[in-house]
C-alpha positions as CSV (number, residue, x, y, z in Angstrom):
1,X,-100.8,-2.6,38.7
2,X,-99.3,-3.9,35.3
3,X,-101.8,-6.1,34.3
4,X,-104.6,-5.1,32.0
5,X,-108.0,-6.4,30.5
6,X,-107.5,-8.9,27.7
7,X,-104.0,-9.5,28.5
8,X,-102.5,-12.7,28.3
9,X,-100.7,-14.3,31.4
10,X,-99.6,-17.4,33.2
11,X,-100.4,-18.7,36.7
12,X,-97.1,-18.8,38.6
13,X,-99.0,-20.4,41.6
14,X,-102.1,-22.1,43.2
15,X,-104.2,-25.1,41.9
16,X,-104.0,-23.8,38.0
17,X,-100.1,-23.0,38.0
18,X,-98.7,-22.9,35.0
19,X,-101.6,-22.5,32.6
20,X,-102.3,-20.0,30.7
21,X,-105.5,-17.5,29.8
22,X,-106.9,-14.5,29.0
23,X,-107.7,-11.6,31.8
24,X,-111.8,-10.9,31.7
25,X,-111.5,-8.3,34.6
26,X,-109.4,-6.3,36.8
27,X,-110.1,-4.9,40.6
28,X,-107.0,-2.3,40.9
29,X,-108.2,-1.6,44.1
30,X,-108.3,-5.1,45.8
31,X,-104.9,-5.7,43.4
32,X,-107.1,-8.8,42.2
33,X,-107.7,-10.1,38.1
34,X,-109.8,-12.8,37.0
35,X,-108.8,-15.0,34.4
36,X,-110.9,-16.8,32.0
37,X,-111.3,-20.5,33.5
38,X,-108.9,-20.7,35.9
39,X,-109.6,-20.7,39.7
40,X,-113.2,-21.5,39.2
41,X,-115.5,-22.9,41.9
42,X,-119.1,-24.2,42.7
43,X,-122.2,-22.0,43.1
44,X,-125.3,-23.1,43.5
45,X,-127.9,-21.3,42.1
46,X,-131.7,-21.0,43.5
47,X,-134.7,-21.4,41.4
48,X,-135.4,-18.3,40.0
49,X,-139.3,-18.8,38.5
50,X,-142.0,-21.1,39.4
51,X,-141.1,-24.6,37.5
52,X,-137.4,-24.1,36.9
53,X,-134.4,-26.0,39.1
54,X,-131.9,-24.6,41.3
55,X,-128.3,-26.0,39.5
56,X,-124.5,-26.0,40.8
57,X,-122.8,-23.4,38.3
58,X,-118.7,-22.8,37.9
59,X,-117.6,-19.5,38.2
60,X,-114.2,-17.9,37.6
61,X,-113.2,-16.2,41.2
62,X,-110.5,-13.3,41.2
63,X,-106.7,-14.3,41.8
64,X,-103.9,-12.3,43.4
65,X,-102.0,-10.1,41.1
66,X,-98.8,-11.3,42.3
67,X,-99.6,-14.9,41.1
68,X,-100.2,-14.2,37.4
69,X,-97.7,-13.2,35.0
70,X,-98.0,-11.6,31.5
71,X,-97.2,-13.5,28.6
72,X,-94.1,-12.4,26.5
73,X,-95.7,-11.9,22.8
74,X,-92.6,-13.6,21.1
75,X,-91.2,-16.3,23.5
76,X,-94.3,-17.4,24.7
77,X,-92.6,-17.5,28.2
78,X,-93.7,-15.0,31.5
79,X,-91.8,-12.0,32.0
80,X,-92.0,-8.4,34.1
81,X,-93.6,-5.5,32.6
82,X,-91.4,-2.4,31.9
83,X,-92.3,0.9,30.6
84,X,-90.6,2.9,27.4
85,X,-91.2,6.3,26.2
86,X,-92.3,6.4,22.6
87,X,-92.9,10.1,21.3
88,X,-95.2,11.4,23.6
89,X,-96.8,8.4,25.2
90,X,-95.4,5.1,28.0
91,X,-95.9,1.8,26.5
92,X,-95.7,-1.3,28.5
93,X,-93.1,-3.5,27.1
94,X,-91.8,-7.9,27.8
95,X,-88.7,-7.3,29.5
96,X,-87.3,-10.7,28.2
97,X,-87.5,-10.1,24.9
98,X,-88.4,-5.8,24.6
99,X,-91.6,-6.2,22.6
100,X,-94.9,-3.9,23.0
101,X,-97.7,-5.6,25.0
């Protein structure tokens, strides 16, 4: 999986396509991120302690990792993820325009 924590990518489909945000966490094994504010649905919430209210709370539900893509860091615009060797170490780099993520 190419995508990362605290990357930022682009919704390429669903409800929130074409926005943009900021991965908060990654589950490599269901291939699933979730992305901060987008895709978020309804929970309600019981009353916890004696005088306090159940409420209806938004939370941000994992997407697909085949419908986000990460942001290129000079165009602005989505692009793959290829790797380059640089001394010792693989970097992910934008394919568009060749920069380091």
């Amino acid at each position: 999986m190419n995508i990362k924590k605290n990357d930022n990518v682009i919704i390429i489909s669903g409800k929130d396509r074409g926005k943009t945000g900021k991965v908060v966490k990654v589950f490599p094994s269901a291939n699933r991120v979730v992305v901060e504010g987008m895709n978020m649905q309804k929970r309600h919430e019981k009353a916890r302690k004696q005088g306090t209210k159940g409420q209806v709370v938004s939370i941000a539900m994992p997407l697909h990792a085949s419908n986000v893509m990460i942001v290129d860091p000079k165009s602005g615009k989505r692009t793959r993820v290829g790797k380059k060797l640089v001394g010792n170490k693989y970097v992910r780099i934008a394919r568009k325009s060749g920069s380091e993520i």
